[in-house]
VEXBA-588028 format. One record per residue (C-alpha): x, y, z; residue in three letters. Coordinates in steps of 0.2 Angstrom, whole numbers. Last residue first. Layout:
! residues N
+-------+-------+-------+-----+
|     X |     Y |     Z |   r |
+-------+-------+-------+-----+
|     X |     Y |     Z | Ala |
...
+-------+-------+-------+-----+
! end
This chain:
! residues 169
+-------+-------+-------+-----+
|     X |     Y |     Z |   r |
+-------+-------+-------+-----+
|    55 |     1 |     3 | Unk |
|    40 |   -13 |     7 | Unk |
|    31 |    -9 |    23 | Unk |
|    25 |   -25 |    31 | Unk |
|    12 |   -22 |    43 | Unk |
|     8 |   -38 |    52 | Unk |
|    -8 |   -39 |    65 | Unk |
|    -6 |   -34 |    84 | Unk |
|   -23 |   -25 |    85 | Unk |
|   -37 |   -30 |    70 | Unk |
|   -36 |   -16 |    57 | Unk |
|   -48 |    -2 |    59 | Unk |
|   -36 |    11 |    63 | Unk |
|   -24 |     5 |    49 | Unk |
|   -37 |    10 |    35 | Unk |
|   -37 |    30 |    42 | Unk |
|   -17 |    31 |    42 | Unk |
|   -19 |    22 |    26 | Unk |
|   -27 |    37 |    18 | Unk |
|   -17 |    50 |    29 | Unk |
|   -17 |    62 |    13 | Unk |
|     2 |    68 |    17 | Unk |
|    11 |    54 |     4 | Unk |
|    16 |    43 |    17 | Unk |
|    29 |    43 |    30 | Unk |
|    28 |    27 |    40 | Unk |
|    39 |    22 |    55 | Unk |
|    50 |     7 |    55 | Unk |
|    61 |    11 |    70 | Unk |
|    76 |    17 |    58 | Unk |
|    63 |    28 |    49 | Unk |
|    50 |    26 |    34 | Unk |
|    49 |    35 |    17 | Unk |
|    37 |    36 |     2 | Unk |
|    25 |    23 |     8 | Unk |
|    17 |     8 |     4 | Unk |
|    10 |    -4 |    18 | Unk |
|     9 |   -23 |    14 | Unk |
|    -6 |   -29 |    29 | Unk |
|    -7 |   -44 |    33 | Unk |
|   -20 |   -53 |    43 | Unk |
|   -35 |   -45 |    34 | Unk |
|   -54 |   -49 |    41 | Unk |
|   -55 |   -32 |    54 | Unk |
|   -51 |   -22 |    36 | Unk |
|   -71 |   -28 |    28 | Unk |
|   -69 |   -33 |    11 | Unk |
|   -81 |   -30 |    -3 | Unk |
|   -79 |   -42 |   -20 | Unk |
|   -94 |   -56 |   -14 | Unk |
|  -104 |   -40 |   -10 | Unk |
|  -102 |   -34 |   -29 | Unk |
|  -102 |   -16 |   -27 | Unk |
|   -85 |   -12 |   -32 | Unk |
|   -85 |   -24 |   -49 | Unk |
|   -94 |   -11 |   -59 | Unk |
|   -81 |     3 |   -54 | Unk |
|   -64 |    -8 |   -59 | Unk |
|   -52 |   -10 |   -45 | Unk |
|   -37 |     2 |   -46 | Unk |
|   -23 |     5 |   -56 | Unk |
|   -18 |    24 |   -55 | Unk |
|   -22 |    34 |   -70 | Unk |
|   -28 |    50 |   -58 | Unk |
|   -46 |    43 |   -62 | Unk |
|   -45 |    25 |   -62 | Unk |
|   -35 |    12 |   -73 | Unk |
|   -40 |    -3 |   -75 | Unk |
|   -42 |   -19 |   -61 | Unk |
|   -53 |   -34 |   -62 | Unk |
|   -41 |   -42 |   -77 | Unk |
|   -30 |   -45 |   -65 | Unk |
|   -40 |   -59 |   -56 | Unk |
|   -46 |   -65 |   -39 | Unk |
|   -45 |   -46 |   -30 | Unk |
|   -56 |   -46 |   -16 | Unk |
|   -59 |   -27 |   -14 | Unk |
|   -55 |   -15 |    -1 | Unk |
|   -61 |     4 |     0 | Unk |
|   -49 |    17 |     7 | Unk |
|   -56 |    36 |    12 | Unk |
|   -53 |    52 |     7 | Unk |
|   -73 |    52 |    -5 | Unk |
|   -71 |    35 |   -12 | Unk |
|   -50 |    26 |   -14 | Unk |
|   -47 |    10 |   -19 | Unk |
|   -40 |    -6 |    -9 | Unk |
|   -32 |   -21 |   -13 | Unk |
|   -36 |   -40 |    -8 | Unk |
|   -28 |   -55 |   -11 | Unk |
|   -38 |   -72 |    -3 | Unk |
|   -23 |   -85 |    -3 | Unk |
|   -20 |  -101 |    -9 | Unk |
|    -7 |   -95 |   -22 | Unk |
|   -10 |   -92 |   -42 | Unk |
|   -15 |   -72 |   -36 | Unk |
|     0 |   -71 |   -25 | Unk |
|    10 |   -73 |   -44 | Unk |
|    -1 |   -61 |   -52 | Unk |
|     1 |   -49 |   -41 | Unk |
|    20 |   -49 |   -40 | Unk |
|    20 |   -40 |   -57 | Unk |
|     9 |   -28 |   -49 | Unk |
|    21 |   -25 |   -34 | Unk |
|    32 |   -12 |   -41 | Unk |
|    42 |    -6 |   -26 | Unk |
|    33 |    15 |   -25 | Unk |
|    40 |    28 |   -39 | Unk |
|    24 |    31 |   -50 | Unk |
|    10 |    23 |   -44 | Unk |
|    11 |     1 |   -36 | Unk |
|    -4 |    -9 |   -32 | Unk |
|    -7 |   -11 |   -14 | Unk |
|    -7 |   -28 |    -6 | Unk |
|   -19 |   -33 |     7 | Unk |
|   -16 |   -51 |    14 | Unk |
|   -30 |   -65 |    20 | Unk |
|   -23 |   -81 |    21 | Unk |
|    -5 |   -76 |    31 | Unk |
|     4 |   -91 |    35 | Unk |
|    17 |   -88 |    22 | Unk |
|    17 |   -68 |    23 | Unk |
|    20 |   -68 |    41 | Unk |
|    33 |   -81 |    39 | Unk |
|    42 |   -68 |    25 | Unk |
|    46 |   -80 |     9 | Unk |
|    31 |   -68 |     0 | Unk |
|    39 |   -54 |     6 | Unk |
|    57 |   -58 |     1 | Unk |
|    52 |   -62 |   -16 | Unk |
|    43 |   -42 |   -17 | Unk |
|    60 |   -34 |   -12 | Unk |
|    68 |   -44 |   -26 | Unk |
|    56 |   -41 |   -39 | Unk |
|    54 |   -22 |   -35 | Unk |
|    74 |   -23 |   -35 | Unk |
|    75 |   -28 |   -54 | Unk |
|    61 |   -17 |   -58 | Unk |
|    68 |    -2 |   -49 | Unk |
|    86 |    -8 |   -60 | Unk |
|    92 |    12 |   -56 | Unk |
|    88 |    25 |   -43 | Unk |
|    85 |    43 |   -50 | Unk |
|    64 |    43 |   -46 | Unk |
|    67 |    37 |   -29 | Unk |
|    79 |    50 |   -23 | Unk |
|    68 |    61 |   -30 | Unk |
|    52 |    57 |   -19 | Unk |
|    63 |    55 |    -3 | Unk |
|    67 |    71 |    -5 | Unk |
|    52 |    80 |   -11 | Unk |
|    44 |    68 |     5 | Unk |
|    57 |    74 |    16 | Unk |
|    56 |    93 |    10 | Unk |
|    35 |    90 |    14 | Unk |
|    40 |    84 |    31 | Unk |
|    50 |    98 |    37 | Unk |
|    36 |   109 |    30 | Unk |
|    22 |   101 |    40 | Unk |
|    33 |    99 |    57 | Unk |
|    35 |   120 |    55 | Unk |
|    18 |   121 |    53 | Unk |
|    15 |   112 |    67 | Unk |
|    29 |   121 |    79 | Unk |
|    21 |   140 |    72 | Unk |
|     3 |   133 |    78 | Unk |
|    11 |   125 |    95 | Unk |
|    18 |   143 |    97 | Unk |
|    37 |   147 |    95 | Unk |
+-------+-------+-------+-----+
! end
């Protein structure tokens, strides 16, 4: 088998995953009720606790459901930030009120276009010290499997070394 026949093969086997994973979480049950639970445990993390600036993402489709949880970080001592995505890559906004975010171009919830230039709204990724990944599988060892587009892939590159990544699943 050549290296090219090998990558292709690596691209299928995780496209079945992510059609996998992607069904398994559209049949499961109560996703509210566990979105709520899996979203109180971040916030009683320590990471999360002496975190002050902390990325979240807001949740599409079948993802843990963290915009309930939004507003509650919102009421805390902390800078909240989320991201958006311009031309492949992911933007971060300072977050300071729900109100800020509507729905984008693919009907995902996203910071509102005449917000995004504001300097006080922009955030630089070296200035986070947490990071809550999405994703639509992850391993034994904690390893990420996203949706194929490497968005966060590109973000986490320009993270500050040795930060948390909380993956929430």
């Amino acid at each position: 088998m050549t290296p090219s026949d090998q990558l292709d093969a690596m691209r299928e086997l995780k496209n079945k995953l992510r059609e996998q994973a992607h069904e398994r979480r559209n049949a499961q049950i109560d996703k509210d009720v566990l979105s709520e639970k899996i979203c109180n445990k971040l916030m009683e993390t320590s990471e999360y606790k002496s975190s002050q600036t902390i990325l979240w993402y807001v949740d599409v489709r079948s993802e843990v459901r963290t915009r309930q949880h939004l507003n509650k970080a919102l009421e805390q001592q902390k800078k909240i930030v989320v991201q958006y995505c311009v031309d492949g890559f992911l933007q971060l906004f300072h977050l300071t009120e729900m109100s800020e975010l509507s729905l984008g171009k693919y009907r995902i919830l996203e910071p509102r276009t005449d917000l995004r230039d504001k300097p006080e709204k922009k955030v630089v990724p070296s200035t986070l010290d947490l990071v809550v990944v999405p994703g639509v599988g992850f391993d034994v060892r904690g390893a990420r499997m996203g949706h194929g587009f490497g968005y966060y892939d590109k973000l986490l590159e320009n993270v500050r070394p040795g930060i948390p990544l909380i993956a929430l699943a």
